[in-house]
N, C-alpha and C positions, 0 to 999 in steps of 0.2 A: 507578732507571735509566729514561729515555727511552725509549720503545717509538719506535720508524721508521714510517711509512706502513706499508710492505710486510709488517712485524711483525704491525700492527693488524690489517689484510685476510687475514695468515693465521688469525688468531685468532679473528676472524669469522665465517671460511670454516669454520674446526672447528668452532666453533660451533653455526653453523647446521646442519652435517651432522650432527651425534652430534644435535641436535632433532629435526631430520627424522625420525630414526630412534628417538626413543626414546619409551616410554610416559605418562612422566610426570615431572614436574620437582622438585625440592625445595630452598628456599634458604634458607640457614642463616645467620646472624652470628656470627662466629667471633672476636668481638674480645676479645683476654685468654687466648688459646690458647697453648701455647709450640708450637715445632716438634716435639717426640717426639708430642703430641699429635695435631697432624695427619697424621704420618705412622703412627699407628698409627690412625687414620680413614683416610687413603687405602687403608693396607691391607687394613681390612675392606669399604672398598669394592670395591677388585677381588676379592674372595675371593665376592662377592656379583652383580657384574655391575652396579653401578654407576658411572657415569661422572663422576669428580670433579674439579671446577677452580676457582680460584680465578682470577678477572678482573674487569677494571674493570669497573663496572656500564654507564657509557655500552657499551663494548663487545657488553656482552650484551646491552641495548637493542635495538642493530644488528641482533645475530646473531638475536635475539629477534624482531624485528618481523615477519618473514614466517613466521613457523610457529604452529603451535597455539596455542604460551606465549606470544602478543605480548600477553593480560590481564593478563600478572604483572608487566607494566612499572612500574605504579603501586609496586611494591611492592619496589623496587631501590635502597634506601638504606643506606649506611654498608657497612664490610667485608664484602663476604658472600663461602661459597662453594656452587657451587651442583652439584646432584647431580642428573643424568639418568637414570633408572629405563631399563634398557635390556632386560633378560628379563622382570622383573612389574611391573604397576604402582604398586605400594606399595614395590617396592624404597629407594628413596631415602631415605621416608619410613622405614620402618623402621631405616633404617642407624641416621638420624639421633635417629631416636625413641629406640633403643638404646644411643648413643654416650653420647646429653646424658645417660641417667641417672647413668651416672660420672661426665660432666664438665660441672658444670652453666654453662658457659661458649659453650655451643655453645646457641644458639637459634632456633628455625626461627621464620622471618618470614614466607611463604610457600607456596604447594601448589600446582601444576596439574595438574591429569592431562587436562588438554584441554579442557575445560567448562568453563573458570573460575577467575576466581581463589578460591583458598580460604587461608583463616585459618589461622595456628597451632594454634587449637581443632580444627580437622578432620582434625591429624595422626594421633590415638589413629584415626580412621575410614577414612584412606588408607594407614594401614600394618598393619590389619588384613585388606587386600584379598588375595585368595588368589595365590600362584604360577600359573603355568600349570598345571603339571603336579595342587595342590592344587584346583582345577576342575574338571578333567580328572576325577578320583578322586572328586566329589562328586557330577559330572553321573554315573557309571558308578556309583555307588551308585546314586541316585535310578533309576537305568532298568532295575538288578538287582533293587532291594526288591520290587515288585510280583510279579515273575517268584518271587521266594524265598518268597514269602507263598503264591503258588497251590499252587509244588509239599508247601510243608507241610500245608498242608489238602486237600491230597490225598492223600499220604501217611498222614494221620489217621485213617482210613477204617479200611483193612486192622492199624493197630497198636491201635486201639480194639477190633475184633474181636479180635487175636490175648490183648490183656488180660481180654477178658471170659474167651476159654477160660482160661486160666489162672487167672482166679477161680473159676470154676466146676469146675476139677481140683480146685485148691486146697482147695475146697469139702468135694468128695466122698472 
């Protein structure tokens, strides 16, 4: 079916807004998928906070050329669909890192997370990248460890001594 002008521009227009606003990009070729397949991909992508679509590649060109991912233009051949990480930036990556191991029909071509285009080979490395909240929880370790190490070795002091009396009951 023909897309209209006014179709294309809207499609652009999302486009370009869900980029705007997301962390990172990841683009898949999806040729040889049936439909239950994608649609139980779509739904682990909203379950996830990723933004999934399939369009023409010129189109995302378009939508593509003023944002971060306009390096991933080189890299927009044949059916793809493409996944915007919008809460972490491994989102996408992961979905799709996840999905392809059932179905090995699904192939990422593609990575941005804003720095660059990146390879297929760098997906195991962008979809190990943490949540927010999993940062969050690692930066709050790293600034408790130190704090947790003093008060045990100060603590050590007074339980040392209270072992020794008890050896030395023990003893007599």
């Amino acid at each position: 079916m023909a897309l209209g002008l006014a179709a294309k521009k809207e499609i652009v227009a999302e486009i370009s807004d869900v980029a705007s606003q997301a962390l990172s990009v990841a683009v898949a070729e999806y040729r040889g998928m049936e439909v239950g397949e994608l649609t139980e991909l779509r739904n682990k992508a909203r379950e996830q906070g990723v933004f999934l679509k399939v369009i023409r590649n010129t189109l995302a060109k378009r939508a593509l050329a003023d944002s971060k991912f306009a390096d991933i233009d080189s890299a927009l051949t044949g059916p793809l669909i493409y996944g915007f990480s919008i809460e972490a930036p491994g989102g996408a990556a992961r979905l799709f890192k996840d999905f392809s191991k059932d179905n090995k029909k699904l192939n990422v071509t593609a990575l941005s997370i804003g720095s660059g285009l990146l390879g297929p080979e760098k997906l195991d490395a962008v979809a190990s990248l943490p949540t927010r909240d999993e940062a969050l929880a690692k930066l709050l370790a790293t600034f408790k460890a130190p704090i947790g190490k003093f008060v045990q070795t100060i603590n050590e002091v007074p339980s040392k001594f209270v072992r020794v009396l008890a050896a030395v009951k023990d003893e007599k």
